[in-house]
VMD Tcl script that builds the backbone (N, CA, C; Angstrom):
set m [mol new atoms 360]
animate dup $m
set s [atomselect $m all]
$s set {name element resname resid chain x y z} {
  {N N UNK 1 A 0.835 -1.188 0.000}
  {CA C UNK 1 A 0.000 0.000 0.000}
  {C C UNK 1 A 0.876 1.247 0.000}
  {N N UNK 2 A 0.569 2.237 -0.618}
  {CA C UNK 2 A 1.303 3.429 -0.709}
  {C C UNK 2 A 1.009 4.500 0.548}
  {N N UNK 3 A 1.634 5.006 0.841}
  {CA C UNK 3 A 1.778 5.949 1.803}
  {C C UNK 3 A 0.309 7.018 1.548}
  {N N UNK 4 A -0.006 7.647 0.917}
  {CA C UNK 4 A -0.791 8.018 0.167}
  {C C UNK 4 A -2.551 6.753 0.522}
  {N N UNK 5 A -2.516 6.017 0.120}
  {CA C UNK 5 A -3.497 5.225 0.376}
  {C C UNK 5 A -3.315 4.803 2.210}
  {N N UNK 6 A -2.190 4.637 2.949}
  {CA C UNK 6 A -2.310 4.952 4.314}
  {C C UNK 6 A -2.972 5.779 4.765}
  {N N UNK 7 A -2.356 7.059 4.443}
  {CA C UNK 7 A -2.915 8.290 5.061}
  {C C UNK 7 A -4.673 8.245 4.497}
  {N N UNK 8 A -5.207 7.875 3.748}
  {CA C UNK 8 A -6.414 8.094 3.657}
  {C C UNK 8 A -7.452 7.060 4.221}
  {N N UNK 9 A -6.740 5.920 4.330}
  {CA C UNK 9 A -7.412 5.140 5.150}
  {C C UNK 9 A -7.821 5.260 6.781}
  {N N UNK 10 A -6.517 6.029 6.879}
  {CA C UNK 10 A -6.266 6.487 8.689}
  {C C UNK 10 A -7.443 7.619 8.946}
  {N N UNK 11 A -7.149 8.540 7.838}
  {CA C UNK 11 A -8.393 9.731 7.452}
  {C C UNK 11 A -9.957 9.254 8.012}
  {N N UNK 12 A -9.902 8.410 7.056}
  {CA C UNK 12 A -11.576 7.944 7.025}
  {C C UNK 12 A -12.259 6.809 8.401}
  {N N UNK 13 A -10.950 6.215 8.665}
  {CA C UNK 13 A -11.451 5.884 9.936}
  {C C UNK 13 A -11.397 6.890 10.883}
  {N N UNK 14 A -10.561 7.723 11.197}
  {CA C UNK 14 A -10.901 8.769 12.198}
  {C C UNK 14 A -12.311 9.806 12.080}
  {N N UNK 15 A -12.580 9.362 10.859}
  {CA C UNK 15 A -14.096 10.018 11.000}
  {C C UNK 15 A -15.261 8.953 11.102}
  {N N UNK 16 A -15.049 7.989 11.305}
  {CA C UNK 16 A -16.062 6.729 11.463}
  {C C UNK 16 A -16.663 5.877 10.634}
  {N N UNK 17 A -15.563 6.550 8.782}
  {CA C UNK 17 A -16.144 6.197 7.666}
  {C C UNK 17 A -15.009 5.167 7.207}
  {N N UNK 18 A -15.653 4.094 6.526}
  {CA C UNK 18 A -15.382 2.592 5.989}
  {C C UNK 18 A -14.446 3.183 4.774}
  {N N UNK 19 A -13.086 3.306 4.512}
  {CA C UNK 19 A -12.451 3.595 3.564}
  {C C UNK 19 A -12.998 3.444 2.127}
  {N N UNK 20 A -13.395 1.916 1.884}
  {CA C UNK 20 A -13.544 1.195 0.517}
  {C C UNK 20 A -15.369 1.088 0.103}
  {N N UNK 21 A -15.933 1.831 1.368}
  {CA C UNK 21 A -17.156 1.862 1.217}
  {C C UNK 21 A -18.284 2.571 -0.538}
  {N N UNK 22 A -18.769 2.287 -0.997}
  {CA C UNK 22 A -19.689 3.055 -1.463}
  {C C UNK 22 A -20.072 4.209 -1.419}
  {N N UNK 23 A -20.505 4.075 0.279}
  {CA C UNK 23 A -20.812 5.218 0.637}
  {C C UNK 23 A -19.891 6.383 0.774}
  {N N UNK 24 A -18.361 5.717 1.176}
  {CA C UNK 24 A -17.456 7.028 1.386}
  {C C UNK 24 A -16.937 7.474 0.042}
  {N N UNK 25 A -16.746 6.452 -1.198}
  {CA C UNK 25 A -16.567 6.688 -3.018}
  {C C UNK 25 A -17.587 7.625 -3.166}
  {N N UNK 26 A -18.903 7.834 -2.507}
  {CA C UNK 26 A -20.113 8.504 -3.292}
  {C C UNK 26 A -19.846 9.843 -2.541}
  {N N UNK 27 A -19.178 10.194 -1.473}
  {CA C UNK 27 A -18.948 11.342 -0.705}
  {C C UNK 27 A -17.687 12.303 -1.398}
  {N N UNK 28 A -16.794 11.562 -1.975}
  {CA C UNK 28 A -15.815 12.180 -2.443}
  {C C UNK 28 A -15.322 12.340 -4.181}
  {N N UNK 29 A -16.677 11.551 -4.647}
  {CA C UNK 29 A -16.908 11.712 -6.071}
  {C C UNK 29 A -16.241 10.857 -6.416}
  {N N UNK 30 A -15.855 9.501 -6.151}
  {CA C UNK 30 A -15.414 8.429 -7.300}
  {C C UNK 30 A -15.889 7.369 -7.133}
  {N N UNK 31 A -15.307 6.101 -7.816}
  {CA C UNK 31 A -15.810 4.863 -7.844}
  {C C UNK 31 A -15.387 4.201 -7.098}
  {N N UNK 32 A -15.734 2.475 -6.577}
  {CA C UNK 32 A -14.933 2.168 -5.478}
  {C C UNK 32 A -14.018 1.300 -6.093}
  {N N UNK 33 A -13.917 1.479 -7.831}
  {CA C UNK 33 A -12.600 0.950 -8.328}
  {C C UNK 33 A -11.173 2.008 -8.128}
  {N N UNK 34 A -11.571 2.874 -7.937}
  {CA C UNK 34 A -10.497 4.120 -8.204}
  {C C UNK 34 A -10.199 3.825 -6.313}
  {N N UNK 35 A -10.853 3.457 -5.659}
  {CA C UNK 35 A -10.508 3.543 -4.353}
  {C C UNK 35 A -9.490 2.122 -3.976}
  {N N UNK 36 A -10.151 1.254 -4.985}
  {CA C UNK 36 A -8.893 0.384 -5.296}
  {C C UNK 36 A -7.931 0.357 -5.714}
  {N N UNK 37 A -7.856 1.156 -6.641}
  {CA C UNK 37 A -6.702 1.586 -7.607}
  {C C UNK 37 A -5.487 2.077 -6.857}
  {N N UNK 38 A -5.768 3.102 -5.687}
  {CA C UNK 38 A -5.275 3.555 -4.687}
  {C C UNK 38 A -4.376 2.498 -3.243}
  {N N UNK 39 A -5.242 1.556 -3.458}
  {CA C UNK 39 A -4.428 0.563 -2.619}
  {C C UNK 39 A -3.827 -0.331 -3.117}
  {N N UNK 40 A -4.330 -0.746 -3.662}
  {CA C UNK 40 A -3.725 -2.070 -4.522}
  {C C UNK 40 A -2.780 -1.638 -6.016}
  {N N UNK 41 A -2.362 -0.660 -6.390}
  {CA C UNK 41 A -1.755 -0.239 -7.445}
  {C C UNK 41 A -1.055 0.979 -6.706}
  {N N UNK 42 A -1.098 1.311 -5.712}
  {CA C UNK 42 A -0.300 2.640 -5.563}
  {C C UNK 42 A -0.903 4.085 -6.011}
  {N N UNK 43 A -2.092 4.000 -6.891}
  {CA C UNK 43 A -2.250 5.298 -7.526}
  {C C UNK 43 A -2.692 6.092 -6.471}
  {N N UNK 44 A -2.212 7.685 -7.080}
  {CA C UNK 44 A -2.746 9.189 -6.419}
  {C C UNK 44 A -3.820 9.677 -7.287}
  {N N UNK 45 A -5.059 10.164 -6.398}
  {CA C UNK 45 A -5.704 10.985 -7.409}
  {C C UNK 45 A -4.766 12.379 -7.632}
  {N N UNK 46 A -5.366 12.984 -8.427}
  {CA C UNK 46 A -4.693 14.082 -9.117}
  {C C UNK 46 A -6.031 15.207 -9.059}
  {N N UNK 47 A -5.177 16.593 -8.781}
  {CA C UNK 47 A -5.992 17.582 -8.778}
  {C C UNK 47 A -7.053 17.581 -7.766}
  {N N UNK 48 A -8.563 18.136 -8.809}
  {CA C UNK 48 A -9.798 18.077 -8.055}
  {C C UNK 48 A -10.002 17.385 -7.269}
  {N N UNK 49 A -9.962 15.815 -7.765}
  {CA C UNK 49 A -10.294 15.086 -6.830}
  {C C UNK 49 A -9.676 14.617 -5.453}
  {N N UNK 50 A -8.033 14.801 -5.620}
  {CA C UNK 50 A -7.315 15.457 -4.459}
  {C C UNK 50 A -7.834 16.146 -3.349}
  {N N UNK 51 A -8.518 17.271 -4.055}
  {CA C UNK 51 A -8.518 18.104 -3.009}
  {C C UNK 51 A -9.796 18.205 -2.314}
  {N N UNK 52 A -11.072 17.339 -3.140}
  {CA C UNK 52 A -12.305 16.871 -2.378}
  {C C UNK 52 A -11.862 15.881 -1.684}
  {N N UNK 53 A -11.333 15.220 -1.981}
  {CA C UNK 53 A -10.627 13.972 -1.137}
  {C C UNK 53 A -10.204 14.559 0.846}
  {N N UNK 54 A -9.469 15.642 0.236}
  {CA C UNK 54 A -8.997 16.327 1.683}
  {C C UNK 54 A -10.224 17.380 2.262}
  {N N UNK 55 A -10.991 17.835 1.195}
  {CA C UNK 55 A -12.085 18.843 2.258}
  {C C UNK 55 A -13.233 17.540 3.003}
  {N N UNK 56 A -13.456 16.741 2.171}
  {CA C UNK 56 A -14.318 15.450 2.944}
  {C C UNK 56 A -13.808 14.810 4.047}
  {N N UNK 57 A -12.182 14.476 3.963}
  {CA C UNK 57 A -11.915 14.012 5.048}
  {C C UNK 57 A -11.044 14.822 6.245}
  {N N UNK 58 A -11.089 16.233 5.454}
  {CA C UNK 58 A -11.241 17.637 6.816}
  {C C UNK 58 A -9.672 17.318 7.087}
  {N N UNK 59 A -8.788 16.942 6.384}
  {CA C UNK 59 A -7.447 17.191 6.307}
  {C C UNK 59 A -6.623 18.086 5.010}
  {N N UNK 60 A -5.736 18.195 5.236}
  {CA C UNK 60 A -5.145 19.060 3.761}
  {C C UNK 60 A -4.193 17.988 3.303}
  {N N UNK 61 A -4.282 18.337 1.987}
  {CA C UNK 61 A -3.720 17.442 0.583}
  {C C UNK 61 A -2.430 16.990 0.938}
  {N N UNK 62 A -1.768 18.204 1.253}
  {CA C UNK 62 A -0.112 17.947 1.831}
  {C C UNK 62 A -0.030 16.828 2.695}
  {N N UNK 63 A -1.055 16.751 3.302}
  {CA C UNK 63 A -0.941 15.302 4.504}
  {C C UNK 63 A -1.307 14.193 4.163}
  {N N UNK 64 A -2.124 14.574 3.139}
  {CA C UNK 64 A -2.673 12.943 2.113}
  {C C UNK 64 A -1.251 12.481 1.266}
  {N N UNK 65 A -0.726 13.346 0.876}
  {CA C UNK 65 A 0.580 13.735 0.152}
  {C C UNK 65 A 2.004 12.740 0.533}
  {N N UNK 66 A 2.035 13.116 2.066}
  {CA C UNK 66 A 2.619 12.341 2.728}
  {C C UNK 66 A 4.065 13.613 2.934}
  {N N UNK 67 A 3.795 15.036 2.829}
  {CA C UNK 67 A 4.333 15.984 2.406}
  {C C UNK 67 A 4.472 16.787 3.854}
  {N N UNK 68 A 3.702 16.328 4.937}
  {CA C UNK 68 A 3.694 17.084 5.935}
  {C C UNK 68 A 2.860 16.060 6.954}
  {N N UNK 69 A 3.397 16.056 8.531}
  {CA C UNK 69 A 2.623 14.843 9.246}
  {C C UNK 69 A 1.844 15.420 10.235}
  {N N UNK 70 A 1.262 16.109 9.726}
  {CA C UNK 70 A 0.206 17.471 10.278}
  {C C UNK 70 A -1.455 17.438 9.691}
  {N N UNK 71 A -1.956 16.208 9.872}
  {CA C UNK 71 A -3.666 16.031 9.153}
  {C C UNK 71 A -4.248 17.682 8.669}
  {N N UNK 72 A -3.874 18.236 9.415}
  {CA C UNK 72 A -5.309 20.117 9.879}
  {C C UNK 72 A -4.577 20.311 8.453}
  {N N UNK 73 A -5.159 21.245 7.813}
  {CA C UNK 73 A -5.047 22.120 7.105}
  {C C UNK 73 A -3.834 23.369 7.385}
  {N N UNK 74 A -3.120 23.750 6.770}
  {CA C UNK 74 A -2.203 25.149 7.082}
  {C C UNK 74 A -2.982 26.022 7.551}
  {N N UNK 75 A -3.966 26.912 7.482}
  {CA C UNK 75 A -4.901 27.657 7.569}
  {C C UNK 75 A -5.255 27.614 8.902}
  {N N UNK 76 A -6.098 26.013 8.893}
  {CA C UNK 76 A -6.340 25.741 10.403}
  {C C UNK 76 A -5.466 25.932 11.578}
  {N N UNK 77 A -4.154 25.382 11.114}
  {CA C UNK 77 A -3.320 24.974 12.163}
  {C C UNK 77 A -2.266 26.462 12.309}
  {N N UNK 78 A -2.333 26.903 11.645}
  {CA C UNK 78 A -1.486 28.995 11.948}
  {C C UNK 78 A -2.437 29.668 12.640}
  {N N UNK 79 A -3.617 29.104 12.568}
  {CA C UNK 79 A -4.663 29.976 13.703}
  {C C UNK 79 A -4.507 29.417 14.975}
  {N N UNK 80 A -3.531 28.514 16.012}
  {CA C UNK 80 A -4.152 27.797 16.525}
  {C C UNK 80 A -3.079 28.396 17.701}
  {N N UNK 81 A -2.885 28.303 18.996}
  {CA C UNK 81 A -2.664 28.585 19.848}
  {C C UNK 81 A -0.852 28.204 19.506}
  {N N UNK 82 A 0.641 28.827 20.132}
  {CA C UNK 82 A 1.443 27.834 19.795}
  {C C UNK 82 A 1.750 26.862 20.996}
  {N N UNK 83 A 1.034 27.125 21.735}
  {CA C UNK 83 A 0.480 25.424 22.876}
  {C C UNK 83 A -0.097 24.786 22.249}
  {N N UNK 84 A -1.214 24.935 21.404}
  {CA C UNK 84 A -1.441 24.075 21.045}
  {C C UNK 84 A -0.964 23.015 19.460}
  {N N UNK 85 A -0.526 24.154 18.838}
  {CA C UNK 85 A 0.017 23.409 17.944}
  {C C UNK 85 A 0.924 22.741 18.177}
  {N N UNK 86 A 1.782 22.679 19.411}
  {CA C UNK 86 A 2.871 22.056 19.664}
  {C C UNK 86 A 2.562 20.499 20.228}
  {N N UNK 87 A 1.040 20.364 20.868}
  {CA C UNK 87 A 0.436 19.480 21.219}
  {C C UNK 87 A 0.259 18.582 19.859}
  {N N UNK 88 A -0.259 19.423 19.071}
  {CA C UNK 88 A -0.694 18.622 17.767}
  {C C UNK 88 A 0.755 18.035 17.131}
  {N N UNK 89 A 1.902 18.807 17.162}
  {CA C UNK 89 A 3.062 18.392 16.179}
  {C C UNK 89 A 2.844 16.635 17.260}
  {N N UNK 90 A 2.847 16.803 18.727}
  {CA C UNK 90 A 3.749 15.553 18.882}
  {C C UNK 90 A 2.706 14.312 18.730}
  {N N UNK 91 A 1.074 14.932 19.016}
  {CA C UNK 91 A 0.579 14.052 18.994}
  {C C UNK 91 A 0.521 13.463 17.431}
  {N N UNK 92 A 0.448 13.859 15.839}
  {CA C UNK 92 A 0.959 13.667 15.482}
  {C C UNK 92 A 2.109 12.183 14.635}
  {N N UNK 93 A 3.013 12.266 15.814}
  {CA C UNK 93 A 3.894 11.720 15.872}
  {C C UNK 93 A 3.722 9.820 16.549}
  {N N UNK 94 A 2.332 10.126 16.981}
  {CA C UNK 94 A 2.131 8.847 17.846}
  {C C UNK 94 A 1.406 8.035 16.833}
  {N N UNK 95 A 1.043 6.710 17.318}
  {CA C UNK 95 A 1.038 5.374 16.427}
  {C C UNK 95 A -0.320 5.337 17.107}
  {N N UNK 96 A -1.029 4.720 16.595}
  {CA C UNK 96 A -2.711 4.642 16.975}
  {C C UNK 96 A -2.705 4.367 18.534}
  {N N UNK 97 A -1.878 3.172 18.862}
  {CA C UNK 97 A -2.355 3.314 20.623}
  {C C UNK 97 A -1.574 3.890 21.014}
  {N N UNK 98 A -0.722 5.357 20.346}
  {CA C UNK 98 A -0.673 6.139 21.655}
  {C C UNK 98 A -1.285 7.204 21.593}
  {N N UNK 99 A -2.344 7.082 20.393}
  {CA C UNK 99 A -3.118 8.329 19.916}
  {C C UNK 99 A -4.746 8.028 20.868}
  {N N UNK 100 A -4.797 6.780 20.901}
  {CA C UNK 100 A -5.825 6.090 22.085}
  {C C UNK 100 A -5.800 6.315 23.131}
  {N N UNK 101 A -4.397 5.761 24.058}
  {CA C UNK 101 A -3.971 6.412 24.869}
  {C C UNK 101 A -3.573 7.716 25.626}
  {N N UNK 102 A -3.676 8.896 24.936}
  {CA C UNK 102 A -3.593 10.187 25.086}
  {C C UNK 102 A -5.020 10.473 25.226}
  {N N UNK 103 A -5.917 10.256 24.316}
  {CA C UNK 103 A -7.330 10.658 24.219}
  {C C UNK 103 A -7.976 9.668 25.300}
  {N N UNK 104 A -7.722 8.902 26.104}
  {CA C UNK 104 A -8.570 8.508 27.293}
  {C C UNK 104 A -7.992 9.230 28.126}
  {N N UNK 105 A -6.255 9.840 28.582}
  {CA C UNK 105 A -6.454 10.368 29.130}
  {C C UNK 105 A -6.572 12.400 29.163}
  {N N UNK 106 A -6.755 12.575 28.076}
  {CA C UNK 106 A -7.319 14.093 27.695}
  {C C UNK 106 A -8.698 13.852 28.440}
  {N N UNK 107 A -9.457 12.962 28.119}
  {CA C UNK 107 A -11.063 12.402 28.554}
  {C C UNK 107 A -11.123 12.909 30.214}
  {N N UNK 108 A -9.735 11.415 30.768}
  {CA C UNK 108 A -9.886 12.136 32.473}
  {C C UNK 108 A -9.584 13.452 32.975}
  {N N UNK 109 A -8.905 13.868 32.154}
  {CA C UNK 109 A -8.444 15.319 32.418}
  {C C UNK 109 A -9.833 16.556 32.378}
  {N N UNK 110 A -10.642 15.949 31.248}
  {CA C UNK 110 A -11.410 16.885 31.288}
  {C C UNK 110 A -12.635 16.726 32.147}
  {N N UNK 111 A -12.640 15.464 32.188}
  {CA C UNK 111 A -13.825 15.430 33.362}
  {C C UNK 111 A -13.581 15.652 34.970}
  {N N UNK 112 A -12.054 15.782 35.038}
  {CA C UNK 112 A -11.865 16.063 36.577}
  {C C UNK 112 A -11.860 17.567 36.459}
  {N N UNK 113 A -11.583 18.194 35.171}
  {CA C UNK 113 A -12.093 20.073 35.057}
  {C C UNK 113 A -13.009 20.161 35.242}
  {N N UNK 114 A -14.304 19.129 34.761}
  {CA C UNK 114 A -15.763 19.523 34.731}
  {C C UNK 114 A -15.869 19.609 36.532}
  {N N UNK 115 A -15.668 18.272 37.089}
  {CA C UNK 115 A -15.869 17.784 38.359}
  {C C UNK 115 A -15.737 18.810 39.311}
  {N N UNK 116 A -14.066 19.552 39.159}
  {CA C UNK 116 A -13.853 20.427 39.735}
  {C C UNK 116 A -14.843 21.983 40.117}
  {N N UNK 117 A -14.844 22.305 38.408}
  {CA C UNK 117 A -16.243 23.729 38.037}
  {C C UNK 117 A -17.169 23.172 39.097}
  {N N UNK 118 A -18.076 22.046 38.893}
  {CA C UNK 118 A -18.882 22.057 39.412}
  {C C UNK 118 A -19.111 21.613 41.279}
  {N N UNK 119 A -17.675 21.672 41.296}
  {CA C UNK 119 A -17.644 21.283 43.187}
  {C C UNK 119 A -17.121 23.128 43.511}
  {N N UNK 120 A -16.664 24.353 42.675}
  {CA C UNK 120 A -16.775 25.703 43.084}
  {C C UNK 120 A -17.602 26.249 43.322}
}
mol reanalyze $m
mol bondsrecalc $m
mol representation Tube
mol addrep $m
């Protein structure tokens, strides 16, 4: 599988959508041969469909690209706190269970903020 067909698979499961689905080919304007084409042959879409590819799955092209290991968009991510983007570079950097692992505990973190607000 190409790097390129990684990153979009990782994409579409982080949004809850079935990579090779129908349904996710009919969201981003192609067939679910071309979604094959992509794994099993290596191919990149090109252009347009590139770049519906990245507004559907709410990442930028460069990261489908394999050009930058930053999912957000440039746009998104220059607006963003530099705490927090620095959060994002490392998380990032992590392998699914430690991207699991961080997000259960971001989870406790935020519910002992809630806990807290509401014991002031």
């Amino acid at each position: 599988m190409s790097e390129f067909y990684n990153r979009y698979k990782k994409s579409c499961q982080a949004l809850g959508m079935e990579p090779c689905s129908q349904s996710t080919a009919e969201k981003i304007g192609v067939t679910r041969s071309a979604i094959g084409s992509w794994s099993a042959n290596g191919m990149i879409p090109k252009g347009e469909t590139l770049a519906r590819i990245a507004d559907v799955l709410h990442v930028s092209s460069d990261y489908l690209l394999a050009r930058t290991d930053i999912p957000m968009d440039c746009n998104e991510y220059n607006n963003l706190s530099p705490e927090l983007a620095i959060l994002l570079e490392k998380a990032a950097r992590l392998n699914e269970t430690g991207l699991l692992r961080m997000e259960s505990y971001l989870d406790g973190l935020l519910t002992a903020e809630q806990n807290r607000k509401s014991n002031d």
